[in-house]
C-alpha positions as CSV (number, residue, x, y, z in Angstrom):
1,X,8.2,16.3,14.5
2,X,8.0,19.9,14.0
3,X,6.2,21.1,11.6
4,X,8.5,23.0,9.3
5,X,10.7,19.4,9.1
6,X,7.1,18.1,8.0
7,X,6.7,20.6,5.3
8,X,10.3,20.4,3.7
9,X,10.2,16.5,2.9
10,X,8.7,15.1,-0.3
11,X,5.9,12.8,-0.1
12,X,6.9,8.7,-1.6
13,X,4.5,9.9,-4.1
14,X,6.4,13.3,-5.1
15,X,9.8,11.2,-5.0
16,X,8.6,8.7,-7.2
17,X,7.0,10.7,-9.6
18,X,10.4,12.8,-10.4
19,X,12.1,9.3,-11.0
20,X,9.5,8.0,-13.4
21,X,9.4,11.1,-15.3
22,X,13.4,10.0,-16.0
23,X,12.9,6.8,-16.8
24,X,11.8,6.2,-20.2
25,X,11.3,2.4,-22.2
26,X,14.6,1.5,-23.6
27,X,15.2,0.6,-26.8
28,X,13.5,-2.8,-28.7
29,X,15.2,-5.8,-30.0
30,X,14.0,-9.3,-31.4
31,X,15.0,-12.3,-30.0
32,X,14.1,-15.6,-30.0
33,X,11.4,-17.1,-28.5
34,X,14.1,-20.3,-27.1
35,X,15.9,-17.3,-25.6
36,X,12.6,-14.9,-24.5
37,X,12.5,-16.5,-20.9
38,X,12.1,-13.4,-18.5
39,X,12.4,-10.7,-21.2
40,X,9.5,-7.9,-21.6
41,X,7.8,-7.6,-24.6
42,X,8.4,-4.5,-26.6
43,X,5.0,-4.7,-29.5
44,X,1.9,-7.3,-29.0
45,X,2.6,-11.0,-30.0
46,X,0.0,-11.5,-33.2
47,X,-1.0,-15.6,-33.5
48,X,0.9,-16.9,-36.8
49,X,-1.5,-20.0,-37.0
50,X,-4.7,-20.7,-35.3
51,X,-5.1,-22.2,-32.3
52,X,-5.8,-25.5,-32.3
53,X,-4.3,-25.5,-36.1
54,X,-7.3,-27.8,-37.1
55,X,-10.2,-30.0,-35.9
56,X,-8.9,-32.6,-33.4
57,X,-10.0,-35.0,-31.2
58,X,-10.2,-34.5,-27.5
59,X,-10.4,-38.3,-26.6
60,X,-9.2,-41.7,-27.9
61,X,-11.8,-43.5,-29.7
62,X,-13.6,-43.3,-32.8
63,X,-14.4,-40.5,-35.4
64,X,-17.9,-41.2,-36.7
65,X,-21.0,-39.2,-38.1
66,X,-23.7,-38.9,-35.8
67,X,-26.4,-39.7,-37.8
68,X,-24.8,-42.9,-37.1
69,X,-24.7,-43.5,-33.6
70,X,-27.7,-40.6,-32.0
71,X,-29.8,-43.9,-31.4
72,X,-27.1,-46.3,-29.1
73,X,-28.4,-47.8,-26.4
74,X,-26.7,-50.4,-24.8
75,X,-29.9,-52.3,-25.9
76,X,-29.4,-51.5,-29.2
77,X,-25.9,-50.6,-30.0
78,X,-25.4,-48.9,-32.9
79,X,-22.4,-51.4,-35.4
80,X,-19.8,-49.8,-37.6
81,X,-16.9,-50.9,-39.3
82,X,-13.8,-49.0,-38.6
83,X,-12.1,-48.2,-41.6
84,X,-9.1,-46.2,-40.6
85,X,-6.8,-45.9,-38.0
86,X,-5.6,-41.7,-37.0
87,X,-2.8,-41.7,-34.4
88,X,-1.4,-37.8,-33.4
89,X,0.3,-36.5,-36.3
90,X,-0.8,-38.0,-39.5
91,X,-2.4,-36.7,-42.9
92,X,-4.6,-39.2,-43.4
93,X,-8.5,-37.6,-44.1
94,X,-10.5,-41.3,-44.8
95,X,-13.7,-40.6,-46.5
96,X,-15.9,-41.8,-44.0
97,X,-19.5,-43.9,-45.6
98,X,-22.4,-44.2,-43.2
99,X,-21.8,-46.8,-41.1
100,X,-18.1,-46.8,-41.1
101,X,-15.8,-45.0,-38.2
102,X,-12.2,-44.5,-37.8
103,X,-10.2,-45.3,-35.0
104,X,-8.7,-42.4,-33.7
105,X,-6.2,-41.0,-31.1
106,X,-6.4,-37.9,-29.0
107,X,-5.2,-34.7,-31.0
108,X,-5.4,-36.5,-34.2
109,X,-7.2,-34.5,-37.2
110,X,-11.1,-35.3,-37.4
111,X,-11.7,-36.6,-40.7
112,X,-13.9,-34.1,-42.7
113,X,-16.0,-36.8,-43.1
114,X,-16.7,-37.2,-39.5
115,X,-18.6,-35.1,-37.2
116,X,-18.7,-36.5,-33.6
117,X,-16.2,-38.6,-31.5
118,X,-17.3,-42.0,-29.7
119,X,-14.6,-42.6,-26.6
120,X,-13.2,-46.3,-26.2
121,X,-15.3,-46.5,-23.1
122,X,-18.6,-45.8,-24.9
123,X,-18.0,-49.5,-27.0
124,X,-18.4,-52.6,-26.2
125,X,-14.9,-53.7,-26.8
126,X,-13.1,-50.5,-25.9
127,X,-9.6,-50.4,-26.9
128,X,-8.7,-53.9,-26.8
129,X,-11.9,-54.4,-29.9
130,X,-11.2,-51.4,-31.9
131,X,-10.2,-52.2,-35.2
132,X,-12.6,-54.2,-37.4
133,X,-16.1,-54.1,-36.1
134,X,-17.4,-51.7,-33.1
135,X,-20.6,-51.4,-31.2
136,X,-21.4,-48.2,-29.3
137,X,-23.5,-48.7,-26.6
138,X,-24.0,-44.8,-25.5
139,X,-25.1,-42.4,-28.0
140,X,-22.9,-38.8,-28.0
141,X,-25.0,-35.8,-26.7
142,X,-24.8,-33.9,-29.3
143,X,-23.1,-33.5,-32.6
144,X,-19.6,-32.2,-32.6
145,X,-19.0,-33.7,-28.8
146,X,-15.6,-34.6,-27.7
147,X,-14.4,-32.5,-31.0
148,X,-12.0,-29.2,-30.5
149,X,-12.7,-26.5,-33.1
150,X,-10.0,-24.9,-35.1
151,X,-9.2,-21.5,-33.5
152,X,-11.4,-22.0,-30.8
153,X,-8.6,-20.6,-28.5
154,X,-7.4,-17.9,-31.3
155,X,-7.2,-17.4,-35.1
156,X,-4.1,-16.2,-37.0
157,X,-3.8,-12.4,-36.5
158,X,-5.2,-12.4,-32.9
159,X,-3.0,-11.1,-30.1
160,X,-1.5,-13.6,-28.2
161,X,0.4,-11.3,-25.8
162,X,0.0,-7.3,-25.3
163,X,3.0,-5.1,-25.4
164,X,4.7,-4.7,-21.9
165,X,4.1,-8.5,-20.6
166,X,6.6,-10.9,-18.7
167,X,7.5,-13.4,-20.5
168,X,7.5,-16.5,-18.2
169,X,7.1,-20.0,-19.1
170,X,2.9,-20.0,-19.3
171,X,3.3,-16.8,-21.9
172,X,6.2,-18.7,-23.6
173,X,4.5,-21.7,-24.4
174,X,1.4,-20.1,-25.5
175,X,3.6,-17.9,-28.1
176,X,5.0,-21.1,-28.8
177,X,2.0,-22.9,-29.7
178,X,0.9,-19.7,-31.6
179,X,3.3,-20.4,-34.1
180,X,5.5,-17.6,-33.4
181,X,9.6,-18.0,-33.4
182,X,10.8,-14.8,-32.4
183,X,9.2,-11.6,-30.7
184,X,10.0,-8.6,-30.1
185,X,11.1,-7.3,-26.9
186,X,12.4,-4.2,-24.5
187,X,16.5,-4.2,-24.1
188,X,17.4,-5.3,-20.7
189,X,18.2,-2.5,-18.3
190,X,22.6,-2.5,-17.2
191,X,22.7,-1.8,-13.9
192,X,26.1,-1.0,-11.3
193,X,25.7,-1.3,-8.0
194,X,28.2,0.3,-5.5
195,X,28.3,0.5,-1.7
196,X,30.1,2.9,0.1
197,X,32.0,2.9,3.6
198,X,35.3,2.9,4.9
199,X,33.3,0.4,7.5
200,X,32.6,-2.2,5.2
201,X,34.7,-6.0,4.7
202,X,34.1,-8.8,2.2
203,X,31.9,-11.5,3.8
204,X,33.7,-14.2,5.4
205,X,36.7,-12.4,6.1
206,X,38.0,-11.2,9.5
207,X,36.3,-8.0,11.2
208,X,38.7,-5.7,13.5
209,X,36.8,-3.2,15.8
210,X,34.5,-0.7,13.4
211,X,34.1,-3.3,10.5
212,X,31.1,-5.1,9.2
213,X,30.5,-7.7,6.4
214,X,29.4,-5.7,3.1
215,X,25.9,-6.9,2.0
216,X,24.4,-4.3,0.3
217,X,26.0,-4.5,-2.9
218,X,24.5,-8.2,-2.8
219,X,21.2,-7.4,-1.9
220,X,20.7,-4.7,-4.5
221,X,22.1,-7.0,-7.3
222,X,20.0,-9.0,-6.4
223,X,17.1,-7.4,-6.5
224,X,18.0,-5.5,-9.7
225,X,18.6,-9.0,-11.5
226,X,15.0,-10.3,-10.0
227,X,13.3,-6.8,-11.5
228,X,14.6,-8.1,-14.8
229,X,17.8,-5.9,-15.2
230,X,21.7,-6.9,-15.7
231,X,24.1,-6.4,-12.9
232,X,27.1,-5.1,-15.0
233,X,29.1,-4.1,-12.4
234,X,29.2,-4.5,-8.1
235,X,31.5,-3.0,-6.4
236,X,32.0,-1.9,-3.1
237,X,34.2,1.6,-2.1
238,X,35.7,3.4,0.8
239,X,34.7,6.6,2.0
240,X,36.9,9.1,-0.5
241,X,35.7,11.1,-4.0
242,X,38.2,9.5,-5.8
243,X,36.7,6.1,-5.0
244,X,33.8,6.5,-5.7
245,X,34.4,8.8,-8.7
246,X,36.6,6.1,-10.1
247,X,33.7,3.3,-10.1
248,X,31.7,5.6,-11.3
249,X,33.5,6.0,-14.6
250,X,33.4,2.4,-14.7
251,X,30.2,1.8,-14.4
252,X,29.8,3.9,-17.6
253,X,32.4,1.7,-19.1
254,X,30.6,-1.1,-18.7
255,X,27.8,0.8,-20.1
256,X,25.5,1.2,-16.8
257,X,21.7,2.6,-17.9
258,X,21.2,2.7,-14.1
259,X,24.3,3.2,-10.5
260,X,22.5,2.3,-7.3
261,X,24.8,3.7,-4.9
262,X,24.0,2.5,-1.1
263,X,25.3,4.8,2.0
264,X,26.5,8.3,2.0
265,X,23.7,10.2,1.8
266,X,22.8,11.3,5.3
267,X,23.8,14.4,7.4
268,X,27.7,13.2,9.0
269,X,30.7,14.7,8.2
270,X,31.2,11.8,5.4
271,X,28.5,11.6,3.2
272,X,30.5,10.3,0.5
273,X,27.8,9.9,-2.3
274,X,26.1,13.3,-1.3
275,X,29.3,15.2,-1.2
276,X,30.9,14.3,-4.5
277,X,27.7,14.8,-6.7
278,X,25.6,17.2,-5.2
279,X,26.0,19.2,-7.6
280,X,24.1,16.7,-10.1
281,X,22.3,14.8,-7.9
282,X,19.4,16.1,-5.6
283,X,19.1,14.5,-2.2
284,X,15.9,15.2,-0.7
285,X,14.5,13.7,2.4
286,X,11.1,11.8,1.8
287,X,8.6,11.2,4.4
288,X,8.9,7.6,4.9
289,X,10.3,5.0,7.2
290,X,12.7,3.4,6.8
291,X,14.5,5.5,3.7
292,X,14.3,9.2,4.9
293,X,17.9,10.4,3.1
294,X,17.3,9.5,-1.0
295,X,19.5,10.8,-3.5
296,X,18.2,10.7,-7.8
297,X,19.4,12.6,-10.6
298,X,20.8,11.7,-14.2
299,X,25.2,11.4,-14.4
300,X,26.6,13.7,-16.7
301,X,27.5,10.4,-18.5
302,X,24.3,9.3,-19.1
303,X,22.8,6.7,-16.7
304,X,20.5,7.2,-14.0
305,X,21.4,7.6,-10.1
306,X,19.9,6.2,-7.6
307,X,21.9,7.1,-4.2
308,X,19.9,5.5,-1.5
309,X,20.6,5.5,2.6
310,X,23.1,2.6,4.0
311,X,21.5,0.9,6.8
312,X,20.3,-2.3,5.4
313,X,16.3,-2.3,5.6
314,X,16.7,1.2,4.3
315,X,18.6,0.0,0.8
316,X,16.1,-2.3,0.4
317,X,12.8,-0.5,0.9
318,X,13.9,2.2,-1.0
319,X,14.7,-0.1,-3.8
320,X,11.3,-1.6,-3.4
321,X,9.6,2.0,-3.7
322,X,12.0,3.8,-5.9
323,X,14.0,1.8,-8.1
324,X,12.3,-1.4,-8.7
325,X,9.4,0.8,-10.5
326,X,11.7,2.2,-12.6
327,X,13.5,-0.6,-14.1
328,X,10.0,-1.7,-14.9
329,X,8.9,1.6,-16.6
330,X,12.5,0.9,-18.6
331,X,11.5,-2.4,-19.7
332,X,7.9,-0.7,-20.6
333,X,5.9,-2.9,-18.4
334,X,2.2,-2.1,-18.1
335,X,2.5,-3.2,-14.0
336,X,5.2,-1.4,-12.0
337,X,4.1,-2.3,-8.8
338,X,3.9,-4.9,-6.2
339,X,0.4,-6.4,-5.3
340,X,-1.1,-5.1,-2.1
341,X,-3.5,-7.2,-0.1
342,X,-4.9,-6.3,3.2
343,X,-5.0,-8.6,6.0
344,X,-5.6,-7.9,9.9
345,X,-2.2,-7.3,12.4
346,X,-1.2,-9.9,14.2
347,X,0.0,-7.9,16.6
348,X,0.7,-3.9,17.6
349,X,3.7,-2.1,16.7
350,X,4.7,1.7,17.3
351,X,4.4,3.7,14.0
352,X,6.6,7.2,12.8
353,X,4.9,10.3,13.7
354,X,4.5,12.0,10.2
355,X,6.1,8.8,8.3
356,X,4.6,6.4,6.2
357,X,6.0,3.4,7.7
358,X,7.1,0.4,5.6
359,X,7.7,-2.6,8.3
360,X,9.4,-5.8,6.9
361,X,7.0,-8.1,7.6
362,X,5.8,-12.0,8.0
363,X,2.8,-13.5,7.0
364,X,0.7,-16.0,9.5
365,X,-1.0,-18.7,6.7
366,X,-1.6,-20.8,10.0
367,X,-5.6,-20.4,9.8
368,X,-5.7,-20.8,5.6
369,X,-9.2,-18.9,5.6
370,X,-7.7,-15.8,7.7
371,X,-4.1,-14.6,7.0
372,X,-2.7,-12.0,9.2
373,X,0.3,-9.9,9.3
374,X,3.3,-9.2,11.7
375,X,6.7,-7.6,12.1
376,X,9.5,-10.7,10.5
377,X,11.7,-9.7,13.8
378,X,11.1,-8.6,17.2
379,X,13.5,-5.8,16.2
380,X,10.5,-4.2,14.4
381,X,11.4,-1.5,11.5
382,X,15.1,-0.7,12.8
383,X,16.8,0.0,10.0
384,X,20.4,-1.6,10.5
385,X,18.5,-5.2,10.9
386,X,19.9,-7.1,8.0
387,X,19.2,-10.7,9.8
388,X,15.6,-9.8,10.0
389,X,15.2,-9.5,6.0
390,X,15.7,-13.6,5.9
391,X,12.8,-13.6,7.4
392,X,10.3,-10.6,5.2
393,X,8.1,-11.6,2.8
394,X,6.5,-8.5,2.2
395,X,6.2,-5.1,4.3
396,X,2.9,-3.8,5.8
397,X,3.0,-0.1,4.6
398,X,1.1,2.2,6.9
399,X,0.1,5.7,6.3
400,X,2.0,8.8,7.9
401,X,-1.1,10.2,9.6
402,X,-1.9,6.7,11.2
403,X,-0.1,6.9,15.1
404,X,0.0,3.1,15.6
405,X,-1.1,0.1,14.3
406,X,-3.4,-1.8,17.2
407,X,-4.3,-6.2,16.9
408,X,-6.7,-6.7,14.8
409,X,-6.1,-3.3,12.4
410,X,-6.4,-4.1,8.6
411,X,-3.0,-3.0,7.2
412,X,-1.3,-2.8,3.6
413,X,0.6,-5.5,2.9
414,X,3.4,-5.2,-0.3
415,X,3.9,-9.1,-1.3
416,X,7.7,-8.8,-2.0
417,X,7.8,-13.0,-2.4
């Protein structure tokens, strides 16, 4: 590569960098929680009860004092007389006399009376000998044991969840069991997706000579929908202005925060997406392969552009690097980025002289103690092959000023799955 190409490319870091700087947190709404699944959250989630709500037990079996029973021995049991009977849920609070126990269930309120819990298994009758007289034949450790303390996990006020969190079904349930019905969260980022090319047919239908099935609109929905946005719009366009300048208007019909665009930003004669908005839209090349040609501005209308290069491995990279980090900073996530582990190559692959390379790539779990990483397809990092994504679970991202990546080499891996 000469040297003066070198110069005049951005860095992924430069690139990046001038997108987040566009894309701000949207607005906040509240919802609720029954419809919070996969939603951001805009403000921290405070606790609106403690958690647990009140002393409960943590086994079935009997609520006693422990004066009463520190002495058991199978020997010498320790008799009580069981008074009351506390399955999950009730109100009852039995003043508890020395020598007299309750029979209670796990999660039930401890009496205040009551100090200490006694499982079944710790009596001589267990379960089936549990109301009337009992005998404990093993003394607790300790007062308090087998009891869970109110707001041992959190007390009212506490915060549950930060501000910019996922909510998935673990942060969900804990919200839940906070006592909290509705939260507030980031509004979901509208997203059009539109592919260019005169080249390009429905899937499933007939091919002529020149033709290929259109999968890029697909692939970029879906990985807009799986960063949390909503697909308003995909479309797919042939290779004129008016085209695309006509789906354009109706992606800000449909209210589009975001148009990913895929194709037409390269150096042919019919660069459709770089030859009708170059006046708003910049389209620099960025020193990374695959996902040279990039394309990002703001639409006179409004919404974001992110006009990225056609070849299938290409759409998706740069959608991994560039857009999928933005939707996040939209939602006002805390994390915009994929985790990156190291693990040894599997094998040796040629690298991009003054490109940092990102290689879709498989994972060898074969030896469970020593992972390693290798190209998904014998194809390697060639752009136009679409099969070989079935197979990538993440790419192994080497540095530009690395000349080739040898057996053995520890490399960058992007878990993408």
């Amino acid at each position: 590569m000469e040297q003066g190409q070198r110069v005049s490319m951005r860095t992924v870091e430069e690139q990046l960098a001038i997108v987040l700087a566009e894309a701000a947190p949207l607005s906040a709404e509240r919802v609720a929680l029954s419809a919070a699944a996969g939603r951001t959250t805009a403000a921290p989630v405070h606790a609106g009860v403690d958690i647990p709500v009140f002393e409960n037990s943590a086994m079935d079996g009997f609520a006693v004092r422990f004066a009463d029973v520190r002495a058991a021995t199978d020997a010498e049991p320790s008799r009580l007389r069981v008074i009351a009977d506390l399955p999950a849920g009730t109100a009852l609070d039995p003043d508890l006399r020395p020598g007299e126990a309750a029979r209670i269930m796990t999660g039930s309120p401890v009496p205040t009376a009551a100090d200490t819990i006694v499982p079944f298994e710790h009596t001589a009758g267990g379960l089936d000998d549990s109301l009337g007289d009992i005998a404990v034949l093993v003394a607790p450790t300790a007062s308090g044991a087998h009891v869970r303390r109110r707001a041992a996990d959190l007390s009212a006020g506490d915060v549950v969840i930060g501000a910019g969190v996922l909510l998935g079904p673990l942060q969900i349930a804990a919200v839940a069991a906070a006592g909290v019905g509705e939260v507030e969260v980031t509004r979901v980022p509208r997203v059009a997706v539109v592919s260019t090319g005169d080249e390009l047919v429905a899937p499933g239908l007939p091919l002529r000579r020149g033709q290929i099935p259109e999968s890029n609109s697909i692939l970029l929905a879906g990985l807009a929908a799986a960063a949390g946005a909503e697909v308003v719009l995909r479309a797919s366009v042939d290779d004129t202005d008016t085209s695309l300048l006509e789906v354009l208007r109706d992606a800000h019909v449909a209210g589009a925060d975001v148009v990913i665009t895929s194709g037409g930003v390269s150096a042919g004669a019919y660069e459709v997406v770089k030859n009708a908005l170059s006046g708003d839209i910049a389209f620099p090349k960025v020193a990374m392969q695959p996902g040279k040609p990039q394309g990002f501005g703001r639409l006179a209308a409004g919404p974001l552009l992110f006009a990225l290069p056609g070849n299938p491995v290409s759409s998706a990279v740069s959608f991994e690097v560039f857009v999928r980090p933005a939707l996040l900073r939209m939602l006002g996530r805390t994390e915009l980025h994929r985790d990156i582990i190291r693990l040894p190559a599997a094998t040796g692959w040629r690298t991009p002289p003054g490109r940092r390379q990102y290689l879709p790539a498989a994972i060898d779990r074969s030896d469970a103690a020593a992972w390693r990483v290798g190209p998904a397809t014998a194809g390697g990092s060639g752009s136009h092959l679409a099969g070989g994504l079935a197979h990538a679970e993440a790419y192994a991202v080497v540095p530009a000023e690395v000349e080739e990546v040898r057996e053995g080499d520890l490399v960058d891996v992007m878990l993408i799955s």
